[in-house]
Backbone as ProteinMPNN parsed JSONL, in Angstrom:
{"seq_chain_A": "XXXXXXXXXXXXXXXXXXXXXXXXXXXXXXXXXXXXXXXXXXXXXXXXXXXXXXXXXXXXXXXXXXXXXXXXXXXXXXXXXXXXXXXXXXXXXXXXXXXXXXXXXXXXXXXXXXXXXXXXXXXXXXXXXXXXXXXXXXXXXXXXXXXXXXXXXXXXXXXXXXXXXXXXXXXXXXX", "coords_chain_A": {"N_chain_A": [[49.469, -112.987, 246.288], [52.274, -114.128, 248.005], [55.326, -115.515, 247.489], [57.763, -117.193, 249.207], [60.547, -116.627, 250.67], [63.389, -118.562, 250.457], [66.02, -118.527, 250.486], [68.408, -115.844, 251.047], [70.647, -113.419, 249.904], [70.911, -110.101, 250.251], [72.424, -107.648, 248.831], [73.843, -104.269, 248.858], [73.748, -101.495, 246.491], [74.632, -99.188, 246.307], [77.159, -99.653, 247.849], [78.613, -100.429, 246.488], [82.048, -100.974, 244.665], [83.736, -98.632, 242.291], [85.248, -100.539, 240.253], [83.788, -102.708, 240.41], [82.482, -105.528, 241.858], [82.847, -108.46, 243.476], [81.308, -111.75, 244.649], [80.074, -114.194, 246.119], [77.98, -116.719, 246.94], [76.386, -119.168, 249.04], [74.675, -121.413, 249.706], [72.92, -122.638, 253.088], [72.897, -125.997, 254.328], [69.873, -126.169, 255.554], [68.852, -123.77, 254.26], [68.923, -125.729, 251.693], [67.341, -127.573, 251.861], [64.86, -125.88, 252.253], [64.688, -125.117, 249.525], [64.908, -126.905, 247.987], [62.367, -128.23, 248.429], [60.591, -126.434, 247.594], [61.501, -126.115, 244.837], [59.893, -128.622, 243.604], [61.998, -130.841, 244.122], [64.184, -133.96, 244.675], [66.398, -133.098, 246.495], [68.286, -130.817, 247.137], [72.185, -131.163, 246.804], [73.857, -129.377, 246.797], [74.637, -125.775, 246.245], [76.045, -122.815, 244.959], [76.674, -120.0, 243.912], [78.602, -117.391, 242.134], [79.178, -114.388, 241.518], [79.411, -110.897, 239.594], [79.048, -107.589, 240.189], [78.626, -104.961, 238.849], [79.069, -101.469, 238.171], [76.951, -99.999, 235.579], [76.063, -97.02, 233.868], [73.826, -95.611, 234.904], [72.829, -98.014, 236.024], [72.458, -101.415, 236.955], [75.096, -104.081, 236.311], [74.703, -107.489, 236.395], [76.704, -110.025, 236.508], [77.678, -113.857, 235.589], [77.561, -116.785, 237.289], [75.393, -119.893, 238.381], [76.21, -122.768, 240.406], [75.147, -126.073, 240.54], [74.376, -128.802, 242.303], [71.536, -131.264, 242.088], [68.742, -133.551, 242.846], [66.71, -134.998, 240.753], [63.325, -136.121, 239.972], [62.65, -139.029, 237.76], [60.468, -138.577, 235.038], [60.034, -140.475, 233.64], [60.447, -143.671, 234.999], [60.229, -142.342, 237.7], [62.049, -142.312, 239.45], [64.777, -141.404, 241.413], [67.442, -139.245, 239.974], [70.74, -137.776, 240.283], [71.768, -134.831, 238.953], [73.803, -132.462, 237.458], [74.01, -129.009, 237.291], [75.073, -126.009, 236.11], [74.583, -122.965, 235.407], [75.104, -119.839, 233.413], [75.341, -116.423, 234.657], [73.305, -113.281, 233.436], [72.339, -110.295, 234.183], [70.678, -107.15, 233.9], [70.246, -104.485, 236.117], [68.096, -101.828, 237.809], [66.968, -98.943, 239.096], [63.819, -98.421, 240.635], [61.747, -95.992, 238.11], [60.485, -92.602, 238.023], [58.796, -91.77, 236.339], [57.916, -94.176, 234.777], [56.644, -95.407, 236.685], [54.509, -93.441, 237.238], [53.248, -94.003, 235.169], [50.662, -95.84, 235.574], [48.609, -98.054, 234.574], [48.178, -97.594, 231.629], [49.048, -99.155, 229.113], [52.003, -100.441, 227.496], [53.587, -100.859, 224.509], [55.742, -104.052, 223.651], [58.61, -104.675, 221.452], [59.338, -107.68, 219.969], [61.99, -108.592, 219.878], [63.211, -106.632, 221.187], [65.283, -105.452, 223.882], [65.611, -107.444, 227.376], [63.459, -105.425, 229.515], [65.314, -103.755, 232.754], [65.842, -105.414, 236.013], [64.102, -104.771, 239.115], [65.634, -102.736, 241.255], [65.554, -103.124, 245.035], [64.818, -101.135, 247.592], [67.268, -100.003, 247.518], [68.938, -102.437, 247.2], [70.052, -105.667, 245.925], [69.465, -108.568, 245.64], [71.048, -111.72, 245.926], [70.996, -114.013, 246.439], [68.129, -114.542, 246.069], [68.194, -114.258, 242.974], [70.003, -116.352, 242.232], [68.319, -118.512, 242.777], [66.64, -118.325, 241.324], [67.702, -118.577, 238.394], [68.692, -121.181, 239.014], [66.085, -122.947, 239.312], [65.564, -121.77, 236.06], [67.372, -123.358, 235.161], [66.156, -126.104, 235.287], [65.17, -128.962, 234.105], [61.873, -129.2, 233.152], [60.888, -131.423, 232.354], [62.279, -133.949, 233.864], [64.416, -136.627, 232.421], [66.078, -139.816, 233.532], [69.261, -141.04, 232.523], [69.34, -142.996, 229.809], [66.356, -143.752, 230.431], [63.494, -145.026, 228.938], [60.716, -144.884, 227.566], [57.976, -146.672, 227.114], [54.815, -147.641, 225.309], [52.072, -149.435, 227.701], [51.265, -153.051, 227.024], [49.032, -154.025, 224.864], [47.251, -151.983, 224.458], [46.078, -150.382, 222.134], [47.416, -147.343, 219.87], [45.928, -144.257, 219.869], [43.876, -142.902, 217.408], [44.521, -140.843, 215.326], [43.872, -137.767, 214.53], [44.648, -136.334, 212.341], [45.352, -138.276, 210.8], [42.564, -138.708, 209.704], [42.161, -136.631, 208.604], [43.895, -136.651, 206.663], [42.693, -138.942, 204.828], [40.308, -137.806, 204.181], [41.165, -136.086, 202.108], [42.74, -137.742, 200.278], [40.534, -138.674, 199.253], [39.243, -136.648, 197.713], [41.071, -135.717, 196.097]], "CA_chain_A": [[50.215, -114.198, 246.567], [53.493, -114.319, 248.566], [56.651, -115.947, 247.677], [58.788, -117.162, 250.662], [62.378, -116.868, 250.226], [64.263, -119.507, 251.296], [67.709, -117.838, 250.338], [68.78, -114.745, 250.567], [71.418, -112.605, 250.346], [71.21, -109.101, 250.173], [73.718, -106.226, 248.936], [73.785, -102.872, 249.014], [74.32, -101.02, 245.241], [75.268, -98.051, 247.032], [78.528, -99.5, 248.757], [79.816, -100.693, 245.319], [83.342, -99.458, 244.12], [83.887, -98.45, 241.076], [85.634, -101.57, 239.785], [83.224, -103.402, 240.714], [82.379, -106.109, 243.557], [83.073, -110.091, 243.267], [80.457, -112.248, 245.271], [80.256, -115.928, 245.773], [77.185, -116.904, 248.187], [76.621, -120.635, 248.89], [73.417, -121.823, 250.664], [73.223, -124.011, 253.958], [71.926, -127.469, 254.667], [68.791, -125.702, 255.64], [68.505, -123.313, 252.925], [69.259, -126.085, 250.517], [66.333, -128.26, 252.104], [63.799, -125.281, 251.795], [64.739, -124.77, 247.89], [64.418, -128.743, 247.358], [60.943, -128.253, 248.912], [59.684, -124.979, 246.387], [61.411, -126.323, 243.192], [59.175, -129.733, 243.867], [63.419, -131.712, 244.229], [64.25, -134.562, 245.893], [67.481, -132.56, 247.215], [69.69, -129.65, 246.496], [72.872, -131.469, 247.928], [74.495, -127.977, 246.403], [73.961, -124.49, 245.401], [76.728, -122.206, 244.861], [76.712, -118.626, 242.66], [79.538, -116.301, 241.467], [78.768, -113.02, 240.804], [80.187, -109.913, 239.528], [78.44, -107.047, 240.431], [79.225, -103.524, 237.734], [77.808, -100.53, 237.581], [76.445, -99.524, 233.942], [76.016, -96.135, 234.108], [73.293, -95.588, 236.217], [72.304, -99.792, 235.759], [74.297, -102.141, 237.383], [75.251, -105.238, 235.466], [75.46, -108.435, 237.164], [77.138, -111.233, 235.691], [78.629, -114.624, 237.391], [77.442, -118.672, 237.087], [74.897, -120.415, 239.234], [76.301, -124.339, 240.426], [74.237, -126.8, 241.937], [74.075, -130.191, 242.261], [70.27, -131.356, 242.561], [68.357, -134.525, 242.841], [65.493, -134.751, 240.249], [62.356, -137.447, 240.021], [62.489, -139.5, 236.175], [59.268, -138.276, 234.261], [59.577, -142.048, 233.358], [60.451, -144.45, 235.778], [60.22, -141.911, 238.549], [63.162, -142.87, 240.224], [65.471, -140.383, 241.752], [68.836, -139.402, 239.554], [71.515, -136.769, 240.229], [71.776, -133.479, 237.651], [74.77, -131.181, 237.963], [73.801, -127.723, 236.56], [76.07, -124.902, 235.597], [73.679, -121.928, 234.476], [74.886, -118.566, 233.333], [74.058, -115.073, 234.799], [73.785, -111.903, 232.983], [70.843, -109.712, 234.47], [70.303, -105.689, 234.553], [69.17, -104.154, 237.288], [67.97, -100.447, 237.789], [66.218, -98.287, 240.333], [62.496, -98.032, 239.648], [62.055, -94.789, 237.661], [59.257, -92.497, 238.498], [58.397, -91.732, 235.157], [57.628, -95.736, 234.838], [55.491, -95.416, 238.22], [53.645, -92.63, 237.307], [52.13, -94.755, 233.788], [50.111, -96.759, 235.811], [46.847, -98.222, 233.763], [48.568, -97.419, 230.447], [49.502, -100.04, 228.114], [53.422, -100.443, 226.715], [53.811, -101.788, 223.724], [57.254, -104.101, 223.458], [59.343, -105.351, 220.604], [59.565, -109.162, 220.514], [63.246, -108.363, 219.546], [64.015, -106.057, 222.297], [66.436, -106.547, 225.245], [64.533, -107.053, 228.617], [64.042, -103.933, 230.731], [65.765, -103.901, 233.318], [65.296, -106.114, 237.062], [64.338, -103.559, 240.093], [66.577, -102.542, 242.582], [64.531, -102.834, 245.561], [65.505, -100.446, 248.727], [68.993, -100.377, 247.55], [69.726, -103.886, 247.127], [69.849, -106.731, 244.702], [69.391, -110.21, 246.543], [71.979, -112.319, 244.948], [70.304, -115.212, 246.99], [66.818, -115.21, 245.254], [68.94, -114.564, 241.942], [70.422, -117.967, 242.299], [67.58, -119.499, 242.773], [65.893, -117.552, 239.987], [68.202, -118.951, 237.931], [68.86, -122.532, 238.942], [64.966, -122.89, 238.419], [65.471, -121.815, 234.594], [68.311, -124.119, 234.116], [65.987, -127.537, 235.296], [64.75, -129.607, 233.415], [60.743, -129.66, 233.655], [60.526, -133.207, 232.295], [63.595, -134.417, 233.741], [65.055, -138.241, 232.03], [67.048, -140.032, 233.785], [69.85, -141.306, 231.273], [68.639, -144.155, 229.573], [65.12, -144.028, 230.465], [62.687, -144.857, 227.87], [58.972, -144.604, 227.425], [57.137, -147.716, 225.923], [53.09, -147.955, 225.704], [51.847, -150.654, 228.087], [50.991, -153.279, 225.664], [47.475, -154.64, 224.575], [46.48, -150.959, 223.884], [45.9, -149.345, 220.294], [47.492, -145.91, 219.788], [44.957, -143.552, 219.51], [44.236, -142.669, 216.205], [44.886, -139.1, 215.616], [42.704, -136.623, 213.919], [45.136, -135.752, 211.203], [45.06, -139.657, 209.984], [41.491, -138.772, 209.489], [42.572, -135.767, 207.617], [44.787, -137.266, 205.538], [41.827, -139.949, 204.324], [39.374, -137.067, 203.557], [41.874, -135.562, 201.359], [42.914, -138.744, 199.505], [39.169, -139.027, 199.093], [38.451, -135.364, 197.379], [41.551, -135.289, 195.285]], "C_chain_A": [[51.626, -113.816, 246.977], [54.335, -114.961, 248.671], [57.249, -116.234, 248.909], [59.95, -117.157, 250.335], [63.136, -117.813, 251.277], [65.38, -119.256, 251.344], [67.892, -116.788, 250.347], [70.395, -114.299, 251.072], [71.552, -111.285, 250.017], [72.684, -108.305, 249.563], [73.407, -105.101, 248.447], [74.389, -102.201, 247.363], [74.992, -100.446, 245.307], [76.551, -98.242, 247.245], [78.775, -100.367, 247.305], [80.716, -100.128, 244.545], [83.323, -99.644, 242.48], [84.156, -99.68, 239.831], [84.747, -102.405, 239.593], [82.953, -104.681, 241.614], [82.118, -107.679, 243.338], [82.084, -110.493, 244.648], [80.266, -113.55, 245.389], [79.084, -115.945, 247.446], [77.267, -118.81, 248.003], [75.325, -120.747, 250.093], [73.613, -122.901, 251.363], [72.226, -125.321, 253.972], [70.285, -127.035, 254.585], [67.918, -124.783, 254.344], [68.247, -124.167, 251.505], [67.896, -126.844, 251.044], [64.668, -127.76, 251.456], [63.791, -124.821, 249.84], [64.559, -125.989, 247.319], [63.12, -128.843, 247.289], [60.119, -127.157, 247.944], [59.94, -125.135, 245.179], [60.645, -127.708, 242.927], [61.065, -130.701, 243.298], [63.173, -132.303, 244.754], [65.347, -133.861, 246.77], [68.016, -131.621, 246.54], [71.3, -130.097, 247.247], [74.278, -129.873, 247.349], [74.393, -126.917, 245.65], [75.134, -124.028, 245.531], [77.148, -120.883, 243.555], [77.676, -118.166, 243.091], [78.648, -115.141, 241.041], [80.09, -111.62, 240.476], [79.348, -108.841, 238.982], [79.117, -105.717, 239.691], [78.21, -102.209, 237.512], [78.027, -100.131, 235.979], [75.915, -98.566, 233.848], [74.916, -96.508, 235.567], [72.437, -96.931, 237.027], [73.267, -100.247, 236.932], [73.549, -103.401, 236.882], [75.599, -106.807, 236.379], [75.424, -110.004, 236.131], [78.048, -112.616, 236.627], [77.775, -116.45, 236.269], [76.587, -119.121, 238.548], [75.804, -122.153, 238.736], [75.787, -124.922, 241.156], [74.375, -128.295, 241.498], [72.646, -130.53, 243.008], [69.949, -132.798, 242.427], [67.005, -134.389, 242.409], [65.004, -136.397, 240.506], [62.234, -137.596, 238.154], [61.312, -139.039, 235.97], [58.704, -139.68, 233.606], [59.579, -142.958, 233.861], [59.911, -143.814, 237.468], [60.808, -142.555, 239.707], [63.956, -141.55, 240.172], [67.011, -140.419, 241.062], [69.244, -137.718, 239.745], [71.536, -136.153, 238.934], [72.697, -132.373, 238.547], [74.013, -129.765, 236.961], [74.893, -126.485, 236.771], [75.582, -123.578, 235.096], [74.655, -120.486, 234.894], [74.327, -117.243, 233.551], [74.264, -113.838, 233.997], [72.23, -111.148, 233.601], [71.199, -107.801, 234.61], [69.771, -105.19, 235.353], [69.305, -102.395, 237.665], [66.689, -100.114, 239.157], [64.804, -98.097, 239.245], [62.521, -96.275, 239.408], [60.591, -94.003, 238.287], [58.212, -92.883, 237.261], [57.552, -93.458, 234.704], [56.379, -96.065, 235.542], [54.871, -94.599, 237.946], [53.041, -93.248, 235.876], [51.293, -95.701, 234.391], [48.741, -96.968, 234.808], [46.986, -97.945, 232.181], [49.288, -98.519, 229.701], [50.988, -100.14, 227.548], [53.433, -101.526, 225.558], [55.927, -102.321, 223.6], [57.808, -105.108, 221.956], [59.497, -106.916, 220.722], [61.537, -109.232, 220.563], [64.121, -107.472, 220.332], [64.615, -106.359, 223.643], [65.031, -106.21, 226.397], [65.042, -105.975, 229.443], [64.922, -104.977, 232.159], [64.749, -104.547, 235.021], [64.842, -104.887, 237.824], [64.767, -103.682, 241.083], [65.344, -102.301, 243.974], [65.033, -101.991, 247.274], [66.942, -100.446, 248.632], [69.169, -101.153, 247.347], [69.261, -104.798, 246.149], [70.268, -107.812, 246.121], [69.643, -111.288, 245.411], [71.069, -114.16, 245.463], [68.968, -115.565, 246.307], [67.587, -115.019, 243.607], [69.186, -115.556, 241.594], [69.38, -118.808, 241.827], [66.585, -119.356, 241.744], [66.632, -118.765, 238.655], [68.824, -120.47, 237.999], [67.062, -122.776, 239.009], [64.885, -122.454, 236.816], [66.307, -122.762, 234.31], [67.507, -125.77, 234.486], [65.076, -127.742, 234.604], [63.231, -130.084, 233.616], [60.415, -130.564, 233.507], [61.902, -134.054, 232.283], [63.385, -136.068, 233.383], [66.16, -138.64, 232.817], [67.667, -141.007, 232.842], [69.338, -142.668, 231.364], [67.657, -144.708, 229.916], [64.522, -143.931, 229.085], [61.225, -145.54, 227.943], [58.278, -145.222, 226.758], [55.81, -148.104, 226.452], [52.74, -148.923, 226.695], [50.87, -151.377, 226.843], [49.365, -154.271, 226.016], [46.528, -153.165, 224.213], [47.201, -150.186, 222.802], [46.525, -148.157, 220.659], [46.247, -145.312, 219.067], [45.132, -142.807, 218.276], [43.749, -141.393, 216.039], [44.177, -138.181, 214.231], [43.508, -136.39, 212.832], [45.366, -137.239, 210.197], [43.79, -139.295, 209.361], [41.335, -137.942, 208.178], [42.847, -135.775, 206.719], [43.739, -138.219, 204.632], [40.828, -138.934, 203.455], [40.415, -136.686, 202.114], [42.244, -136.205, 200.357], [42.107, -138.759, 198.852], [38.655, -138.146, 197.751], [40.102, -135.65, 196.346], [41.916, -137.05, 194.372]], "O_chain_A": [[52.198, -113.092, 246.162], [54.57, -115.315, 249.827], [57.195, -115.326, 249.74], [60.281, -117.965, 249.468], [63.349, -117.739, 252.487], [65.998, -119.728, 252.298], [67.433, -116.347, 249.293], [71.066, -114.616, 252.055], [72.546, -111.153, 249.304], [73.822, -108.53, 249.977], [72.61, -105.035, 247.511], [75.557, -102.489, 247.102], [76.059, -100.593, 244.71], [77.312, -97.313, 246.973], [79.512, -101.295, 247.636], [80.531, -99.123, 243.859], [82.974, -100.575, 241.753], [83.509, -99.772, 238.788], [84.801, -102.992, 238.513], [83.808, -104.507, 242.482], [80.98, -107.99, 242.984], [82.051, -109.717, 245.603], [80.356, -114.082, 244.283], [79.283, -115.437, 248.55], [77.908, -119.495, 247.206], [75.255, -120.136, 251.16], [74.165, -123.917, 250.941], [71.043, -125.426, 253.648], [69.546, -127.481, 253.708], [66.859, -125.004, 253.755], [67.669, -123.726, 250.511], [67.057, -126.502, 250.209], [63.802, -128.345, 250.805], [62.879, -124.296, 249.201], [64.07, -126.108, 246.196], [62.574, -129.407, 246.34], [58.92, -127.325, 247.718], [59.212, -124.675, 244.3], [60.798, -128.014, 241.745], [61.184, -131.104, 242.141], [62.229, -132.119, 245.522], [65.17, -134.082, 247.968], [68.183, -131.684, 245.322], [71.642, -129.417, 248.214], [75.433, -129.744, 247.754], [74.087, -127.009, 244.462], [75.741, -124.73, 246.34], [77.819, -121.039, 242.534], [77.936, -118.303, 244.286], [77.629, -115.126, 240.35], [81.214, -111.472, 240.957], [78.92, -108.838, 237.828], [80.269, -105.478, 240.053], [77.123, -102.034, 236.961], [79.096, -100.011, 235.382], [74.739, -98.869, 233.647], [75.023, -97.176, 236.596], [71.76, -96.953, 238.054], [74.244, -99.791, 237.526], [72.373, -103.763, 236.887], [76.687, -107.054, 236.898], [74.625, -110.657, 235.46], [78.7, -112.58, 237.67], [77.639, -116.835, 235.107], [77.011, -118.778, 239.652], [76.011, -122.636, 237.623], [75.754, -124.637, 242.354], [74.464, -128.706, 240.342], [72.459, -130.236, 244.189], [70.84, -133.448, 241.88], [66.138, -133.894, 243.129], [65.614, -137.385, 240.913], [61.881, -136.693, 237.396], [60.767, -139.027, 237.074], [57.575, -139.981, 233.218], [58.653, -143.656, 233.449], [59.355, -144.541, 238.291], [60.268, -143.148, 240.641], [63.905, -140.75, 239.237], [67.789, -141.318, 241.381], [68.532, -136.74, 239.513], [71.354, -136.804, 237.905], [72.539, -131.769, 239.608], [73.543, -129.993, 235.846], [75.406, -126.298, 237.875], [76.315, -123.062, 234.252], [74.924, -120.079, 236.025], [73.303, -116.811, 233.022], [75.403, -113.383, 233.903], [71.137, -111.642, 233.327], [71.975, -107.371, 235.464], [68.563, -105.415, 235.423], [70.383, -101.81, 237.773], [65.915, -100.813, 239.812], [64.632, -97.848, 238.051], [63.063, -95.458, 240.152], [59.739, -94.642, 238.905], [57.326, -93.728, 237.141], [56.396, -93.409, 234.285], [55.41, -96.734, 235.181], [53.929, -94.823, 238.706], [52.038, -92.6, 235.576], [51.098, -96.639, 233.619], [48.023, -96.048, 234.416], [45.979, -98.06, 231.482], [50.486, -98.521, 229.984], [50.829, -99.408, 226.571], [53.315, -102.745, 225.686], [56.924, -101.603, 223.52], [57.262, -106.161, 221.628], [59.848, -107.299, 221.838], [62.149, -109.968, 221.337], [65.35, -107.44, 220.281], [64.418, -107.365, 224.324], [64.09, -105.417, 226.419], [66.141, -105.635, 229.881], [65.059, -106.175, 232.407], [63.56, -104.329, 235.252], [65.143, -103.831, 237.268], [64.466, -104.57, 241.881], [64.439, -101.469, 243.91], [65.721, -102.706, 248.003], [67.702, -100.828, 249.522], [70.324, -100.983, 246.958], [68.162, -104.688, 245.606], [71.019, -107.767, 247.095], [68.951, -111.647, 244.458], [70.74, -115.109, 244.751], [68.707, -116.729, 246.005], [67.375, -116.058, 242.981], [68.66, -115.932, 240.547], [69.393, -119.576, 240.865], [65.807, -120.246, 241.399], [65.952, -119.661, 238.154], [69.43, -120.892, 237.013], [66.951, -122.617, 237.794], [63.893, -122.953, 236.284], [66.183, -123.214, 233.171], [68.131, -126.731, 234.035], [64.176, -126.932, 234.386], [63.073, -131.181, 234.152], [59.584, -131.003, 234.303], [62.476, -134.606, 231.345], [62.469, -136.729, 233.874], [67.167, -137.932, 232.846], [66.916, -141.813, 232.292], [69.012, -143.333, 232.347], [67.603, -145.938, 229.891], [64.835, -143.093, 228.239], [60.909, -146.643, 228.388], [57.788, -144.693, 225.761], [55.564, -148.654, 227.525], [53.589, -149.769, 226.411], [50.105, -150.822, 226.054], [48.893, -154.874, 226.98], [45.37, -153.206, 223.797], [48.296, -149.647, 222.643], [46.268, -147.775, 221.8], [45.705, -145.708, 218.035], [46.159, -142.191, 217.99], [42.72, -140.937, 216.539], [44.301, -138.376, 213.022], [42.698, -136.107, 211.95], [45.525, -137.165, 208.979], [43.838, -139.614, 208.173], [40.746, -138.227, 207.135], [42.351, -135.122, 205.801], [44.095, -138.202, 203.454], [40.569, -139.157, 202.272], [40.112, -137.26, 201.069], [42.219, -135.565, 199.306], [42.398, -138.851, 197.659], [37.905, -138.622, 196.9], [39.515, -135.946, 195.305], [42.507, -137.076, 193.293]]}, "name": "protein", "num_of_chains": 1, "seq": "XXXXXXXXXXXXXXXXXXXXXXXXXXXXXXXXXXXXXXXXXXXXXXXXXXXXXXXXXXXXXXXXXXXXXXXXXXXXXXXXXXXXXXXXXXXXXXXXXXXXXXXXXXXXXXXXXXXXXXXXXXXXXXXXXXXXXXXXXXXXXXXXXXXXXXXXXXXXXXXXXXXXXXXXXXXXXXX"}
């Protein structure tokens, strides 16, 4: 299966100085259309990431803020309401190792408590553009509300009576 990228922006690890390398991408009309269309939006009327790109020894650290302004569908009225988002980046990213590549078919066991390995650098570059969008996908809301929606049975039907009522009766019953 094949991903399409609707955003990108490339950069090079290689040409980063020491200090490290400030980044601010911002997606166009078009770009913002095709990311409305893959996160199932009515609109992205804005995307905009910060980054700050560090190397960590032989890692590099990227840290920064996705902002977007999106247009979700209610989960209850399904009516269209604006959602600003603000999401946080921190991500690692490393060159694939061989050592890594040469375990193929072997099992890793991981810690539930351990940090995540690291992203992979892929031909040199980290693509700050699918980043973004990596990340404004974790910050929405899969059952978005729009404020002050609320969710009442249509009426003339019973709530279904739930297996642990039933539960509860046996139990009454036996003790």
């Amino acid at each position: 299966m094949t991903t399409e990228v609707s955003f990108s922006r490339p950069v090079k690890v290689d040409a980063l100085p020491r200090d490290g390398s400030m980044q601010t991408v911002e997606a166009t009309p078009v770009e913002r259309a095709a990311i409305a269309e893959q996160q199932d939006l009515v609109d992205v009327s804005r995307l905009r990431a910060t980054f700050l790109l560090k190397r960590a020894g032989k890692d590099v650290r990227v840290t920064g803020a996705v902002h977007a302004e999106v247009t979700q569908t209610c989960v209850v009225t399904l009516e269209p309401f604006p959602v600003a988002l603000d999401e946080p980046i921190d991500v690692r990213f490393a060159r694939p190792s061989e050592e890594r590549s040469g375990r193929r078919g072997q099992t890793e066991t991981v810690a539930l408590d351990a940090e995540d390995p690291p992203d992979p650098i892929v031909d040199g570059k980290i693509d700050l553009g699918v980043l973004a969008v990596e990340f404004l996908a974790l910050a929405l809301d899969p059952y978005p509300r729009k404020p002050g929606a609320e969710f009442t049975p249509p009426p003339g039907e019973p709530p279904p009576d739930s297996p642990f009522v039933v539960l509860a009766e046996i139990a009454k019953k036996k003790g």
